[in-house]
DRENDO-1510 file (C-alpha; in Angstrom, 1 decimal, always signed):
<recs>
REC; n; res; u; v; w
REC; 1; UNK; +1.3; +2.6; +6.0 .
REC; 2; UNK; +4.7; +0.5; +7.9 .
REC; 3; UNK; +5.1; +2.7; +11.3 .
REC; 4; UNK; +8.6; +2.7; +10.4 .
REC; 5; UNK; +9.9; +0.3; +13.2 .
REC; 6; UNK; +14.2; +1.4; +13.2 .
REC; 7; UNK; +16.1; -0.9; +10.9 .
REC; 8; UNK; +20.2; -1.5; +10.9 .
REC; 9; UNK; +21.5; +0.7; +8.4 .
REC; 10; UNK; +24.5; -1.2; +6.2 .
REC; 11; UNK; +28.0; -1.3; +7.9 .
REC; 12; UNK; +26.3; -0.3; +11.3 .
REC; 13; UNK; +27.2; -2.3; +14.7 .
REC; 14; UNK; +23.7; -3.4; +14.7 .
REC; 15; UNK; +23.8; -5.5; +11.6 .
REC; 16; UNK; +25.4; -7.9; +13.7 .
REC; 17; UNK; +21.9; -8.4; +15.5 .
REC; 18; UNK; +20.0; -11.9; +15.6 .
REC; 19; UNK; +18.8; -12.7; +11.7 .
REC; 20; UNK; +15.6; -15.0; +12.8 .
REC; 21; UNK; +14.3; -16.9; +9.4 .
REC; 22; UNK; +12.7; -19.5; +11.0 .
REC; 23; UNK; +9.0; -18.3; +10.2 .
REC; 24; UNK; +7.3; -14.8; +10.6 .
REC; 25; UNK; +5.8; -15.7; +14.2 .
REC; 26; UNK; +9.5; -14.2; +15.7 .
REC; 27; UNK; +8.7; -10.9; +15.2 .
REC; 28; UNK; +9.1; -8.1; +17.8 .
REC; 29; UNK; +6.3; -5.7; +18.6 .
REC; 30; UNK; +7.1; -2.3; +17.2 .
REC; 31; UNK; +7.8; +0.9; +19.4 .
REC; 32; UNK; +4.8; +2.4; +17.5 .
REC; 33; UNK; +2.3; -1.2; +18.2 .
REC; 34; UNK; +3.9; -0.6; +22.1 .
REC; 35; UNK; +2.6; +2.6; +22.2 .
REC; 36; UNK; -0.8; +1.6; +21.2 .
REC; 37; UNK; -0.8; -1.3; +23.8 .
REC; 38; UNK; -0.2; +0.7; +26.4 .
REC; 39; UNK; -2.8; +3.1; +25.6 .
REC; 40; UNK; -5.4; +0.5; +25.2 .
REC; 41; UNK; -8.5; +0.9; +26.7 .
REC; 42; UNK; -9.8; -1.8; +27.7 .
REC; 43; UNK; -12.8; -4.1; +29.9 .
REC; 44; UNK; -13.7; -7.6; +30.5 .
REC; 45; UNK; -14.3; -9.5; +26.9 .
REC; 46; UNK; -16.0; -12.3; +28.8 .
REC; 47; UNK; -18.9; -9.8; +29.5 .
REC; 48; UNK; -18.3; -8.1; +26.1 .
REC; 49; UNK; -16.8; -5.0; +27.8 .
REC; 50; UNK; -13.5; -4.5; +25.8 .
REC; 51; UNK; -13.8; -1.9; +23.7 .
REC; 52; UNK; -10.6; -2.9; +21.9 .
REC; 53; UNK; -11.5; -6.0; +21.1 .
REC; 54; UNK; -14.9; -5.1; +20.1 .
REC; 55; UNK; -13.4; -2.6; +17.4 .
REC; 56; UNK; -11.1; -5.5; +16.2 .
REC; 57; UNK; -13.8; -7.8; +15.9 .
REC; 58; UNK; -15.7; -5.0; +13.6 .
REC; 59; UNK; -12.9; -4.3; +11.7 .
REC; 60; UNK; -11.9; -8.0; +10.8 .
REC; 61; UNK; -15.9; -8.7; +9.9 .
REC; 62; UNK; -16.1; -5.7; +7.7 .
REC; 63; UNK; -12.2; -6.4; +6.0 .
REC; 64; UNK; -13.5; -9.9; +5.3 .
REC; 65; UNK; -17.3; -8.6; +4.4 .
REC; 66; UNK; -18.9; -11.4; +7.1 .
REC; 67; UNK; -21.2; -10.6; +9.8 .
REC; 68; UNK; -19.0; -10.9; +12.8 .
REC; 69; UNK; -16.1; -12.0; +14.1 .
REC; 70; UNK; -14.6; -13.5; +17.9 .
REC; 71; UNK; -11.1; -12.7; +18.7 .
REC; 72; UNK; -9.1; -15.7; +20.4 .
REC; 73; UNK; -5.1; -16.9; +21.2 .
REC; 74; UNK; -4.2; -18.2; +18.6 .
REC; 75; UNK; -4.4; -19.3; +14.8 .
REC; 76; UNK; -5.0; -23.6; +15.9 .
REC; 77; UNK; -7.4; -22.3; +18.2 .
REC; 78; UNK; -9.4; -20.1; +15.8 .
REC; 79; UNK; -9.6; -22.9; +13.2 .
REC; 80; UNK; -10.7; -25.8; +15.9 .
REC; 81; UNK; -13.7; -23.2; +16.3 .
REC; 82; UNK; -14.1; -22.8; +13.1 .
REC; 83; UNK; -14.7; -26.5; +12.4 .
REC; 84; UNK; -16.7; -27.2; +15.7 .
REC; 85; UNK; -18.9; -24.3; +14.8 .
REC; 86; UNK; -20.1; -26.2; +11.4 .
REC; 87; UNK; -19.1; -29.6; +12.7 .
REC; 88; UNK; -20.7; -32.2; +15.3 .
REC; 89; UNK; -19.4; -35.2; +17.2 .
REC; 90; UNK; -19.0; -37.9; +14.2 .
REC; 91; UNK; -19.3; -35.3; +11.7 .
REC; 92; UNK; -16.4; -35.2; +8.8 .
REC; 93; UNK; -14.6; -32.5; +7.3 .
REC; 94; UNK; -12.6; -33.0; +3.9 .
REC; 95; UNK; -9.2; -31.1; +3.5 .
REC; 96; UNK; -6.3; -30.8; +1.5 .
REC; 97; UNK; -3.7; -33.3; +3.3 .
REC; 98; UNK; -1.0; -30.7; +3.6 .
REC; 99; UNK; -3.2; -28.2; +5.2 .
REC; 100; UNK; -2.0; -26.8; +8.9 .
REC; 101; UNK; -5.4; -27.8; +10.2 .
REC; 102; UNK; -4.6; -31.8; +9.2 .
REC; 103; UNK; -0.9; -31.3; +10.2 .
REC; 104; UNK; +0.1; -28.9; +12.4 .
REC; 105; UNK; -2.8; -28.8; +14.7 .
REC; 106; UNK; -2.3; -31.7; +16.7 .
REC; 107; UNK; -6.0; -32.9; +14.9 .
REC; 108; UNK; -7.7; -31.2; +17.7 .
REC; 109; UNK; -11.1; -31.1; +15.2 .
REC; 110; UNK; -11.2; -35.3; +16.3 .
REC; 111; UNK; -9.3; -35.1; +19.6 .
REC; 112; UNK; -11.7; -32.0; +21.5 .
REC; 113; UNK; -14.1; -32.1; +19.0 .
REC; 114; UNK; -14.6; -35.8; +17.8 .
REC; 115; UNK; -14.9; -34.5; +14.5 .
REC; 116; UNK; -13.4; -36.7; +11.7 .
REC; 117; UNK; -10.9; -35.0; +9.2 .
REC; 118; UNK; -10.9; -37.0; +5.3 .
REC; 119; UNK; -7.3; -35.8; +3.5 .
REC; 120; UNK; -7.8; -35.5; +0.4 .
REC; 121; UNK; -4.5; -35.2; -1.7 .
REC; 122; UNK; -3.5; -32.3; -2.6 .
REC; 123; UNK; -1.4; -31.1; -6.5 .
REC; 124; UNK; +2.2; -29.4; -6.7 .
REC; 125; UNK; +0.5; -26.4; -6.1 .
REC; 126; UNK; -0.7; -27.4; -2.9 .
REC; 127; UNK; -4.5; -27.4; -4.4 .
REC; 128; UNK; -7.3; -29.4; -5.1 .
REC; 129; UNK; -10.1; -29.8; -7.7 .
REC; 130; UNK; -13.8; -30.1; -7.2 .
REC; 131; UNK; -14.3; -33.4; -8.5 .
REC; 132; UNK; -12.1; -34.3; -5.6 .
REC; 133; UNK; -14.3; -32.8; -3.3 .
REC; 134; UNK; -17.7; -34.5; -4.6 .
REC; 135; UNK; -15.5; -38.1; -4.8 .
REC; 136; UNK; -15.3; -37.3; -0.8 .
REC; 137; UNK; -18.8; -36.9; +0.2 .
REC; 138; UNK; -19.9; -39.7; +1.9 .
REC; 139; UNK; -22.8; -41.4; +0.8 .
REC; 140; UNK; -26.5; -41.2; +3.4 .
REC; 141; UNK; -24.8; -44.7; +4.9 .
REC; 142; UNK; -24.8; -45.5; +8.6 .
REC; 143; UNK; -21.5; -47.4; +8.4 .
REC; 144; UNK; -20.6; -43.8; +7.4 .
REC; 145; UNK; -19.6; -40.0; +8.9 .
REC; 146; UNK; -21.8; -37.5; +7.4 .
REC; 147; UNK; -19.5; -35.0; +5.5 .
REC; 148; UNK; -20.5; -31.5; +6.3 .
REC; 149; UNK; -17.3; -29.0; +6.0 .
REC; 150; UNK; -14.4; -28.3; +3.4 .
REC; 151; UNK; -11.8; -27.3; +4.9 .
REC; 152; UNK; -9.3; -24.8; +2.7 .
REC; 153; UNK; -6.1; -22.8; +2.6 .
REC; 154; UNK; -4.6; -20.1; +1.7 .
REC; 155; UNK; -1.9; -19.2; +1.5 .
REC; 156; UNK; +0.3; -22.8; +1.5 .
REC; 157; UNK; +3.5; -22.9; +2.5 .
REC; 158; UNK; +4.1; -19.2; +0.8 .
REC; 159; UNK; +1.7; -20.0; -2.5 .
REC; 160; UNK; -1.0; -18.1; -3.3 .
REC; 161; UNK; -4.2; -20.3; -4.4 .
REC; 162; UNK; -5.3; -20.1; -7.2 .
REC; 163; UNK; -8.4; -17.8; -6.5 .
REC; 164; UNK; -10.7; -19.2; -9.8 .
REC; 165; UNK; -10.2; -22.9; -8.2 .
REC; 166; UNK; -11.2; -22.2; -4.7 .
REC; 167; UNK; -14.4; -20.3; -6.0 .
REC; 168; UNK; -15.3; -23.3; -7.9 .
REC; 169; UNK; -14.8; -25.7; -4.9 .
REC; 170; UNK; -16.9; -23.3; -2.6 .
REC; 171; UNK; -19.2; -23.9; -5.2 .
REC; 172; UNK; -19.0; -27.2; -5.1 .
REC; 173; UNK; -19.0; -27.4; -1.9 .
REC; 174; UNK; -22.4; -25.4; -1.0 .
REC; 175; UNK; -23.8; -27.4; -3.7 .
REC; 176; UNK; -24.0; -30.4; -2.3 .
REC; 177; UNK; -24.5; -29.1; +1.5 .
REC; 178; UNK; -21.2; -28.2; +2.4 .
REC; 179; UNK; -20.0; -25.7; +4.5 .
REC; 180; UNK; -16.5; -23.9; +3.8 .
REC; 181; UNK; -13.7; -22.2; +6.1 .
REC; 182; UNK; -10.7; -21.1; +5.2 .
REC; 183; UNK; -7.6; -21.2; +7.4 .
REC; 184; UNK; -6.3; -17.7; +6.0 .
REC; 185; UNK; -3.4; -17.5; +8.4 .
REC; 186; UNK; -1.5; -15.7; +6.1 .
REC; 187; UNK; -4.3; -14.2; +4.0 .
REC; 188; UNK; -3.1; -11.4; +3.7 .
REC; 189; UNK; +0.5; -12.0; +2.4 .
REC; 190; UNK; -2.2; -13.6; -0.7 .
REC; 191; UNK; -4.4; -10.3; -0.9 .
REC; 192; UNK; -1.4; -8.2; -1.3 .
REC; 193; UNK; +0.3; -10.3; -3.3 .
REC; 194; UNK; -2.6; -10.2; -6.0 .
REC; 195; UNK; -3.4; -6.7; -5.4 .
REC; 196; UNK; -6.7; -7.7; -4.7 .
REC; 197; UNK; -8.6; -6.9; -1.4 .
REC; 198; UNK; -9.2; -10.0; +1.6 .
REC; 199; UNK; -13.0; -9.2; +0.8 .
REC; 200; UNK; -12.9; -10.4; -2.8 .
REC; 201; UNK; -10.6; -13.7; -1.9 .
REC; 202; UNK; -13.3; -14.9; +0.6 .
REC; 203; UNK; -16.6; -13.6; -0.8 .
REC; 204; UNK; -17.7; -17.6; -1.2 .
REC; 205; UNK; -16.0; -19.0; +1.9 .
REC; 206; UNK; -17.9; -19.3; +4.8 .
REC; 207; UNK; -15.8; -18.9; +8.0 .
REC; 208; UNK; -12.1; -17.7; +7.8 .
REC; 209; UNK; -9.7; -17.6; +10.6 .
REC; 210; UNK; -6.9; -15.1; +9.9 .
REC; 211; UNK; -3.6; -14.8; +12.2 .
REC; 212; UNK; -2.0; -11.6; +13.7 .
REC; 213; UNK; +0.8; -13.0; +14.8 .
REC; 214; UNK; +2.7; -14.5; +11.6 .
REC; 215; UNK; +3.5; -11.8; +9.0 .
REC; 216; UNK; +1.3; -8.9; +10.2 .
REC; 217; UNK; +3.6; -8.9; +13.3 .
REC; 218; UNK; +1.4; -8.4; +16.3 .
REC; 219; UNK; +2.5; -10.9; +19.6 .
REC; 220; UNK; -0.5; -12.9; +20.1 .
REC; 221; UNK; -3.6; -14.0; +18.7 .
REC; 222; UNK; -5.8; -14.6; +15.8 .
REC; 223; UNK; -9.5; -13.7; +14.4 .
REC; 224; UNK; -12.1; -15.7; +13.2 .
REC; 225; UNK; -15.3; -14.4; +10.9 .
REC; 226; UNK; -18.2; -15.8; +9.2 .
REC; 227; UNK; -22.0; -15.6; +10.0 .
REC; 228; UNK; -23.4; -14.5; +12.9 .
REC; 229; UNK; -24.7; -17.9; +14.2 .
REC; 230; UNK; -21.6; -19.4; +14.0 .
REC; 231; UNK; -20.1; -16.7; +15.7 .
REC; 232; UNK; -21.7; -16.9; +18.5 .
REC; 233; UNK; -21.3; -20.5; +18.4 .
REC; 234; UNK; -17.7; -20.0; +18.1 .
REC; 235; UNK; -17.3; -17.6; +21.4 .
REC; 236; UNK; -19.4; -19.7; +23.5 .
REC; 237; UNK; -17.4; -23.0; +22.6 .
REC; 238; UNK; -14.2; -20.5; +22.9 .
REC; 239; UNK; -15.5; -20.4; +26.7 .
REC; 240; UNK; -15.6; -23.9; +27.1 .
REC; 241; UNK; -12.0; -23.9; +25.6 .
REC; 242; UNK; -10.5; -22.1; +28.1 .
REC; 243; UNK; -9.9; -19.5; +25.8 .
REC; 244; UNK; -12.5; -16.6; +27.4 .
REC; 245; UNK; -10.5; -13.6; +28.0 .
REC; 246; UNK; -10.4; -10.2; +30.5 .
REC; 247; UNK; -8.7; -7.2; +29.6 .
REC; 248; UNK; -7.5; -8.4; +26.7 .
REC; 249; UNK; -7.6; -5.0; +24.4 .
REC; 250; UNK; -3.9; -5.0; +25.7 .
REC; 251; UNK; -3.2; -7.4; +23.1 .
REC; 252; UNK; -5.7; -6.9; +20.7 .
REC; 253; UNK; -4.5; -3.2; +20.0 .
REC; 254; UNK; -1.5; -4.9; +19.0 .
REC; 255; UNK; -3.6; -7.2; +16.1 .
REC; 256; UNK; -5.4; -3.8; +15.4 .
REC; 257; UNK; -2.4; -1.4; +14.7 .
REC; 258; UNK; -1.0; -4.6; +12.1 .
REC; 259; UNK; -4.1; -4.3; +10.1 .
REC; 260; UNK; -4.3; -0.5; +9.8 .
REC; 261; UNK; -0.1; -0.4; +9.2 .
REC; 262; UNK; +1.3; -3.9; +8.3 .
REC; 263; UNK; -0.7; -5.0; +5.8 .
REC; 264; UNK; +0.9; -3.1; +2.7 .
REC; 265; UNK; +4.2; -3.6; +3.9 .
REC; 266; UNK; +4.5; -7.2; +3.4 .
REC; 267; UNK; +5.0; -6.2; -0.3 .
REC; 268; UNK; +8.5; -5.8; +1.8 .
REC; 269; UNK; +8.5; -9.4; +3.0 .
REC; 270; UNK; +7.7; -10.6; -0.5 .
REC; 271; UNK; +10.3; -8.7; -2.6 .
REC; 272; UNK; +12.9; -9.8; +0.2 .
REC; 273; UNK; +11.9; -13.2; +0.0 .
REC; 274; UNK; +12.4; -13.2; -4.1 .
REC; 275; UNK; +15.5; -12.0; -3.3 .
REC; 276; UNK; +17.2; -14.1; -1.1 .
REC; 277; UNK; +15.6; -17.0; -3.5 .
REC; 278; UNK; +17.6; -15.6; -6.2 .
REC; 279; UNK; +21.0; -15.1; -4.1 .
REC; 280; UNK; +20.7; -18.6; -3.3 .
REC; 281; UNK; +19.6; -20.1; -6.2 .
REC; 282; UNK; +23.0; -19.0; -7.2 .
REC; 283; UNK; +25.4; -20.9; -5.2 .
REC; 284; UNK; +26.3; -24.7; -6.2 .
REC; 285; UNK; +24.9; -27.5; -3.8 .
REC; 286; UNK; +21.2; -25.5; -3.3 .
REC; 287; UNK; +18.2; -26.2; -5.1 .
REC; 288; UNK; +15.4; -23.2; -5.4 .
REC; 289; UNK; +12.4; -23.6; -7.1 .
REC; 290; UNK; +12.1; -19.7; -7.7 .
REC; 291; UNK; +8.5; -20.6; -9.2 .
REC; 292; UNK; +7.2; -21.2; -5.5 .
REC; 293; UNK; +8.6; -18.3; -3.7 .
REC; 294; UNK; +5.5; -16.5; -4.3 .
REC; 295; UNK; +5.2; -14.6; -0.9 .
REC; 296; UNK; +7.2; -14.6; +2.2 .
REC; 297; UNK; +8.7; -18.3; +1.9 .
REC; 298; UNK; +11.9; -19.9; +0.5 .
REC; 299; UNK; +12.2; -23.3; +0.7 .
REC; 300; UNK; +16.0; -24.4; +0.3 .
REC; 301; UNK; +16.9; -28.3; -0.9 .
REC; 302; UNK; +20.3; -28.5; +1.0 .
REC; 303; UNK; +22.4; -32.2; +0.8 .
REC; 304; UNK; +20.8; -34.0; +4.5 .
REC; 305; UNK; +24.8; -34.2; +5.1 .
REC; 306; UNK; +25.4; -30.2; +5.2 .
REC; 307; UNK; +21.6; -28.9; +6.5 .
REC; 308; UNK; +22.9; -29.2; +10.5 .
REC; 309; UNK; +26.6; -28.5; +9.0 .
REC; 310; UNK; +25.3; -25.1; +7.7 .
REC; 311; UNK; +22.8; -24.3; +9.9 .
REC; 312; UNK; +25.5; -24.2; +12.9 .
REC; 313; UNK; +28.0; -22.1; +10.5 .
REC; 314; UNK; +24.9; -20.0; +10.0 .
REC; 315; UNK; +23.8; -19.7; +13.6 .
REC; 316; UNK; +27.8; -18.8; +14.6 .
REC; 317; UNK; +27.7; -16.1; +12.2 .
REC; 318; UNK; +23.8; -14.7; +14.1 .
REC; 319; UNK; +22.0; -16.0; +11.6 .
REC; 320; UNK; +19.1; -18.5; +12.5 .
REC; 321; UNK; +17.3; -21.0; +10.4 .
REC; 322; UNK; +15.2; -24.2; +11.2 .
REC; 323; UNK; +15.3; -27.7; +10.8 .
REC; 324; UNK; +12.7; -27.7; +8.5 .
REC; 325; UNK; +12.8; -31.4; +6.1 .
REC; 326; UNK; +13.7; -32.2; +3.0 .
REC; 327; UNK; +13.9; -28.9; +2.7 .
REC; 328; UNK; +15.1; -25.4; +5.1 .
REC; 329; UNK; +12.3; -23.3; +5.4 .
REC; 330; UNK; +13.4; -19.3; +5.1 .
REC; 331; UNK; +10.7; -16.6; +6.2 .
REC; 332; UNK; +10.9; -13.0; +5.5 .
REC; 333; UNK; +9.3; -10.8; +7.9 .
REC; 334; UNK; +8.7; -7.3; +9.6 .
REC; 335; UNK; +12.0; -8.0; +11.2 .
REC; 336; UNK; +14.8; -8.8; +8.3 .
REC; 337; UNK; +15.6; -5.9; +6.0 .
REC; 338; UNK; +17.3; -6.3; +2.8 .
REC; 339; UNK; +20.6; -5.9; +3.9 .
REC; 340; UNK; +19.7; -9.0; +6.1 .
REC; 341; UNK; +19.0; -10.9; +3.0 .
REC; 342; UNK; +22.3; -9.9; +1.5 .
REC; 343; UNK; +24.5; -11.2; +4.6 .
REC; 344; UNK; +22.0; -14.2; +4.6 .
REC; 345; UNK; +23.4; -15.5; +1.1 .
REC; 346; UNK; +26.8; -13.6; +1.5 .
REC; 347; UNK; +27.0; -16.6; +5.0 .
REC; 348; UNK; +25.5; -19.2; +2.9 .
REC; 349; UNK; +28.0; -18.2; +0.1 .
REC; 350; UNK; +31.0; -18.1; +2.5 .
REC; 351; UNK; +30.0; -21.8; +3.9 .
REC; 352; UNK; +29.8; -23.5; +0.2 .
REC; 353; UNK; +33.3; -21.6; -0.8 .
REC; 354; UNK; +35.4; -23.0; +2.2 .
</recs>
């Protein structure tokens, strides 16, 4: 249940606050998730001695149904883990070539870990297919890497993969010696979409690294699971990483609150993102494909001459977007209410009619 954070009732003075779309990492700790930070008890998780964490850990394992779980800063750090604790120097990992972990991760996997990453490319849904997946294996070839990781997604820039397909390429995967993990930043945006529970979307995957701080709102950090072994391989390499931490359970009661009160809520985040998809879609000079809004994303094809044009008129008017390409990326979060959304396009409306 939502821990009813205060939100700007229509025609107050505090609709004129900050409207923040630029992704769901913005948001603001509630006063309720405050509360529970500062009544954390806590120890030092180097020795194991947070209690907090400890129950966060637990209760991200038994969400997901995996052994255990290591807590860490953030979500690039969680999946560079998650890959060195299947991977070894000149080992290769195949994944999709839109994927965070091959774009948006500054392809720490090859720079810390010297662990090679093989794109493979991906459909219009952002998926792949199994034969794709075999094609990649490299062959028992010293002039080769020796494949031993997919790397997966889900969701993709706001689209829920299809759960059928990444069953069969876990399949595929273990099959021929594969490991799997799953960069599930936004997992749960994908489990509540479906209706379906985290558990079920991961049963085959191996490792999954979920984040706290994108739409379930916490400040800081992220969580990865999977066996045991790797587990432990994952917190001892998190040491070496610089990423051992002391009374952390200030945080983590933060990540913990957002899975027992945020979760549901994002069926929020989604409806307001179909929404302001729709408003859009509506006015002449924006494209929408209203197909892909799925979850929390709308992406906006804006002529390249008006994007910085509108995004100032926007930003005068308290209304922030970013400089996303081809297309504006829009987020809906914890933070924007429907009313939001309704000065959002009523702006956007007001720029096109001048």
């Amino acid at each position: 249940m939502y821990d009813g954070m205060t939100r700007a009732a229509p025609g107050s003075a505090s609709t004129n606050r900050t409207i923040d779309l630029r992704s769901d990492t913005v948001t603001q700790p509630t006063a309720a998730m405050r509360e529970v930070m500062a009544r954390a008890e806590v120890g030092d998780d180097v020795y194991g001695e947070d209690p907090t964490i400890t129950a966060l850990e637990t209760k991200v394992a038994a969400m997901l149904g995996k052994e255990a779980a290591v807590y860490v800063t953030s979500g690039t750090q969680s999946n560079l883990l998650g890959v060195l604790a299947h991977c070894q120097r000149g080992d290769e990992y195949l994944i999709g070539d839109v994927y965070h972990v091959y774009q948006y991760e500054a392809l720490g996997t090859s720079v810390l870990g010297g662990v090679a990453a093989y794109p493979l490319r991906t459909d219009p849904s952002h998926g792949l297919d199994p034969e794709q997946v075999v094609a990649g294996i490299k062959p028992d070839d010293a002039h080769k890497p020796i494949t031993k990781l997919l790397c997966l997604e889900n969701t993709v820039n706001g689209r829920v993969q299809d759960q059928s397909r990444i069953e069969a390429l876990a399949d595929t995967a273990h099959a021929n010696g594969l490991a799997v993990h799953l960069d599930g930043a936004r997992l749960m945006n994908a489990a509540v979409k479906q209706g379906r529970s985290p558990k079920d979307l991961v049963a085959k995957i191996d490792t999954v690294s979920i984040c706290l701080s994108k739409g379930l709102g916490a400040p800081v950090g992220s969580v990865l699971s999977g066996p045991a072994e790797h587990i432990r391989t994952a917190r001892r390499l998190r040491k070496m990483l610089g990423g051992g931490m002391r009374q952390a359970g200030v945080i983590a009661a933060a990540g913990l609150h957002a899975l027992e009160t945020h979760v549901e809520r994002m069926a929020e985040d989604h409806s307001n993102a179909r929404r302001l998809a729709e408003g859009l879609a509506g006015i002449e000079g924006l494209t929408v494909d209203l197909d892909a809004v799925q979850t929390n994303m709308v992406f906006v094809g804006v002529e390249s001459d008006r994007a910085d044009p509108l995004r100032v008129f926007l930003a005068e008017r308290g209304i922030v977007i970013g400089r996303s390409r081809p297309e504006i990326r829009m987020v809906t979060h914890l933070d924007v209410t429907t009313e939001d959304v309704d000065r959002v396009v009523e702006s956007v409306t007001e720029f096109y009619g001048r």
